[in-house]
Backbone bond lengths (Angstrom), bond angles and torsions (degrees), N, CA, C in turn:
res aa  C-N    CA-C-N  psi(-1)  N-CA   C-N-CA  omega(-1)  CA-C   N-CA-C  phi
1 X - - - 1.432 - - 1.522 108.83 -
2 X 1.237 112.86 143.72 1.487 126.04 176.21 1.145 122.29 -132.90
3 X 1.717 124.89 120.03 1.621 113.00 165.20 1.107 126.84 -133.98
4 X 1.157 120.80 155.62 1.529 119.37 155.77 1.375 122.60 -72.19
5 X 1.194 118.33 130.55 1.811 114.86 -174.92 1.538 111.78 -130.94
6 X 1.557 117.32 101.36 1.312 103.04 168.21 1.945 115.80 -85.06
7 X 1.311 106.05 145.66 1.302 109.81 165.38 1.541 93.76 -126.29
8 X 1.582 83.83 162.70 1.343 113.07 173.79 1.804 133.93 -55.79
9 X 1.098 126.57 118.02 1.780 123.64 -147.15 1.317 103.41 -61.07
10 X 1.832 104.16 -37.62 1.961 89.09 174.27 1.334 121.75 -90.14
11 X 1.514 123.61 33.29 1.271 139.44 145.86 1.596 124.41 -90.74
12 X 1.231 115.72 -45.31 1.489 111.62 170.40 1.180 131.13 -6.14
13 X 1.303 114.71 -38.16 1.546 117.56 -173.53 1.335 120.97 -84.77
14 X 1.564 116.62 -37.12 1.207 155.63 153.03 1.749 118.88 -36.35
15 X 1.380 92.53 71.92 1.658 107.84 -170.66 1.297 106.94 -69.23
16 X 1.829 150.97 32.14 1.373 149.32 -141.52 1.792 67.97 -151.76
17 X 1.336 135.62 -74.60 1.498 133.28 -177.35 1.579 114.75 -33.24
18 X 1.892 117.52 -42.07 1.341 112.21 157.50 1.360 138.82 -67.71
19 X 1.254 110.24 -43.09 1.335 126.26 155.63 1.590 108.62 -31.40
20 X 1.338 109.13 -63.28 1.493 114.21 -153.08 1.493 97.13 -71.84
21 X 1.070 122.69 -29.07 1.720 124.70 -164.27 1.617 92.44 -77.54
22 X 1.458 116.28 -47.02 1.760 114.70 -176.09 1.766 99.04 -51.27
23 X 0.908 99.37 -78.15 1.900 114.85 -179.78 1.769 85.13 -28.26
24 X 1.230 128.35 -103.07 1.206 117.41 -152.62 1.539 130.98 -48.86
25 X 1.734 111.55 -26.93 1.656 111.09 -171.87 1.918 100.69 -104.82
26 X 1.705 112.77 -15.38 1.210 104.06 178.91 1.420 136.17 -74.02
27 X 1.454 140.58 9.55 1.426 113.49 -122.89 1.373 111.86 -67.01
28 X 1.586 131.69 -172.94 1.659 135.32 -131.08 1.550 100.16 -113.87
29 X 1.202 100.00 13.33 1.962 105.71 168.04 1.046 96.02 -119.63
30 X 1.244 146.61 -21.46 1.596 137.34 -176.07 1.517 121.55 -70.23
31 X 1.239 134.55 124.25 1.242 111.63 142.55 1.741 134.50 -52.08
32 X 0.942 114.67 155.84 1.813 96.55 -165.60 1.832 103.43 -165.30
33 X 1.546 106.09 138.15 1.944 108.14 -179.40 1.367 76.65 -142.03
34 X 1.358 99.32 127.79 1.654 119.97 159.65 1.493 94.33 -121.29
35 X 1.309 105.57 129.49 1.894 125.42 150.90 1.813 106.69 -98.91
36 X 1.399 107.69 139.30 0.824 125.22 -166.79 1.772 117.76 -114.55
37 X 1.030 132.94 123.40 2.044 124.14 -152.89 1.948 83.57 -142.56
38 X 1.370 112.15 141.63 1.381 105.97 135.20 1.820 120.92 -117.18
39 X 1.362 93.39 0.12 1.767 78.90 137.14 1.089 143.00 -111.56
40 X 1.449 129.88 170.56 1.636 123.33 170.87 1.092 109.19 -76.06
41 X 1.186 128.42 -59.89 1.481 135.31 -156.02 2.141 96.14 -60.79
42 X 0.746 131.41 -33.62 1.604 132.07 -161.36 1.778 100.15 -97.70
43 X 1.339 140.79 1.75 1.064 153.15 138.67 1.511 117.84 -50.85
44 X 1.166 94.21 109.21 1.612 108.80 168.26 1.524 128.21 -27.03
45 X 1.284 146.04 132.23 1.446 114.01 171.50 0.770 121.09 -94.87
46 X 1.926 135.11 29.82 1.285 150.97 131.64 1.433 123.69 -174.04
47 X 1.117 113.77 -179.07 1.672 116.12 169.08 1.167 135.55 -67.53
48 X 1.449 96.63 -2.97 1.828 130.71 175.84 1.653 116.06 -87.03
49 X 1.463 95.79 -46.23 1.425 99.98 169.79 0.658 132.48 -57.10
50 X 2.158 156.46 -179.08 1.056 149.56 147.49 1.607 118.45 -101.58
51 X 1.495 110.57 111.99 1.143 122.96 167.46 1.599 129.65 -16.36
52 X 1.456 134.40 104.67 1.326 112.68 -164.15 2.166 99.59 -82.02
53 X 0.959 115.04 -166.72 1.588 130.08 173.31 1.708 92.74 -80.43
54 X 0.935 128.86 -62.60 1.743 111.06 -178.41 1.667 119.81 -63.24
55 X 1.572 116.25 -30.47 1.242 99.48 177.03 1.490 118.37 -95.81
56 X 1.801 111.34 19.89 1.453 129.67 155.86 0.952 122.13 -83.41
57 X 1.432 122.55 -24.44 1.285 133.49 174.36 1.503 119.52 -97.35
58 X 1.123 104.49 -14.81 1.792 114.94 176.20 1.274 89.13 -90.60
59 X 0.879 146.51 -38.83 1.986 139.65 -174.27 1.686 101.71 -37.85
60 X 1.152 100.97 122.28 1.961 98.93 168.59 1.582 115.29 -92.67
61 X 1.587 118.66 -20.29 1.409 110.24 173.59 1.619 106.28 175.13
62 X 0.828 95.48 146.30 1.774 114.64 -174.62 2.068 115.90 -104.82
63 X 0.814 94.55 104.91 1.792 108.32 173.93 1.888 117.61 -75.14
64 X 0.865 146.66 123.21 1.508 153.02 -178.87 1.304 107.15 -135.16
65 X 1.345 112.21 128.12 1.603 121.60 -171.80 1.590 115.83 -144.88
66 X 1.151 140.58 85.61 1.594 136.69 -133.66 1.743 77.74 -137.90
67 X 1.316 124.56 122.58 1.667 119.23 -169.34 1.612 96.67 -111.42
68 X 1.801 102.92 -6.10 1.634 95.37 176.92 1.313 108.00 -92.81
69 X 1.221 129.48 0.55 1.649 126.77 -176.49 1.931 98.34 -113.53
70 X 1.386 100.68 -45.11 1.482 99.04 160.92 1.978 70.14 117.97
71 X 0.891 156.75 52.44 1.669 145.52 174.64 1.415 109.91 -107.65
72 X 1.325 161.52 133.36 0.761 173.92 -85.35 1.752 129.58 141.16
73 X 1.029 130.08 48.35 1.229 137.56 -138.37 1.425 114.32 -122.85
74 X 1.622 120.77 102.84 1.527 125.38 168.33 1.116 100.88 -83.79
75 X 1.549 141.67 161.85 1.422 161.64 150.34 1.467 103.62 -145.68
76 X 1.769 116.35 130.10 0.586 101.52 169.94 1.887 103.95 -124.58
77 X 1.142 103.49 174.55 1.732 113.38 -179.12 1.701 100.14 -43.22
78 X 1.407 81.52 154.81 1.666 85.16 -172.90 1.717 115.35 -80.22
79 X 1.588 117.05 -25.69 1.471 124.69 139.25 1.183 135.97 -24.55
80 X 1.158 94.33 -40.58 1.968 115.97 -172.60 1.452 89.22 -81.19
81 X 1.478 110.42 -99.57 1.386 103.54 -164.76 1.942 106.24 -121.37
82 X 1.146 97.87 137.11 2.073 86.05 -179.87 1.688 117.52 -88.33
83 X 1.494 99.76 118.13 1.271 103.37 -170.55 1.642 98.07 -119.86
84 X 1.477 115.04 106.30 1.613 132.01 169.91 1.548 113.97 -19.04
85 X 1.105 102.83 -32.61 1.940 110.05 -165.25 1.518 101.04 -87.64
86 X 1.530 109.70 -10.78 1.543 106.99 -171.61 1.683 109.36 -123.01
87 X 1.592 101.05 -42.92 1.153 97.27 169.63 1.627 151.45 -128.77
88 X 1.195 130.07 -173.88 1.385 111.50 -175.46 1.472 109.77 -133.84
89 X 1.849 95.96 134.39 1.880 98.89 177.51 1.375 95.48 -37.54
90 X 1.069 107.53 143.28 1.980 116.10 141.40 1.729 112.69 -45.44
91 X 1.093 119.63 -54.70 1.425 113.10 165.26 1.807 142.20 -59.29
92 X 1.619 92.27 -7.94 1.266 85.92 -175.56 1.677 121.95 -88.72
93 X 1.148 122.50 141.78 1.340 114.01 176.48 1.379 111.74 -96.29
94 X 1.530 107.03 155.69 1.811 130.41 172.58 1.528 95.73 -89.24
């Protein structure tokens, strides 16, 4: 299963709104990719289309749920919340 999910912009931050959307559209036999937008306009107009660079960067977080490997995986935008394993200061050097 695949969706597009807009939530609301003064929710974004509000990681209980992601949660809650996994719990309700995932269940635990499914494979499952939720993309996550709080705008409309920066939403893909499908899974067919190709993603531009702004509505990659407007994405607030990506869901992965594969029950035959056992993976389970929120990430969210590095805006949203900064998670080390995903992202990098702007300042830091390689």
């Amino acid at each position: 299963m695949n969706k597009l999910i807009l939530i609301p912009k003064a929710k974004e931050r509000n990681y209980s709104v992601y949660e809650d959307a996994i719990r309700r559209l995932c269940p635990a036999d499914l494979h499952c990719f939720l993309h996550f937008w709080s705008e409309r306009r920066s939403i893909p107009a499908g899974f067919l289309s190709e993603m531009s660079d702004a509505q990659e960067n407007a994405r607030l977080a990506t869901y992965i749920q594969n029950p035959k490997t056992g993976v389970r995986e929120l990430v969210y935008h590095c805006r949203i919340k900064f998670d080390p394993n995903y992202c990098r200061r702007s300042n830091r050097k390689d």
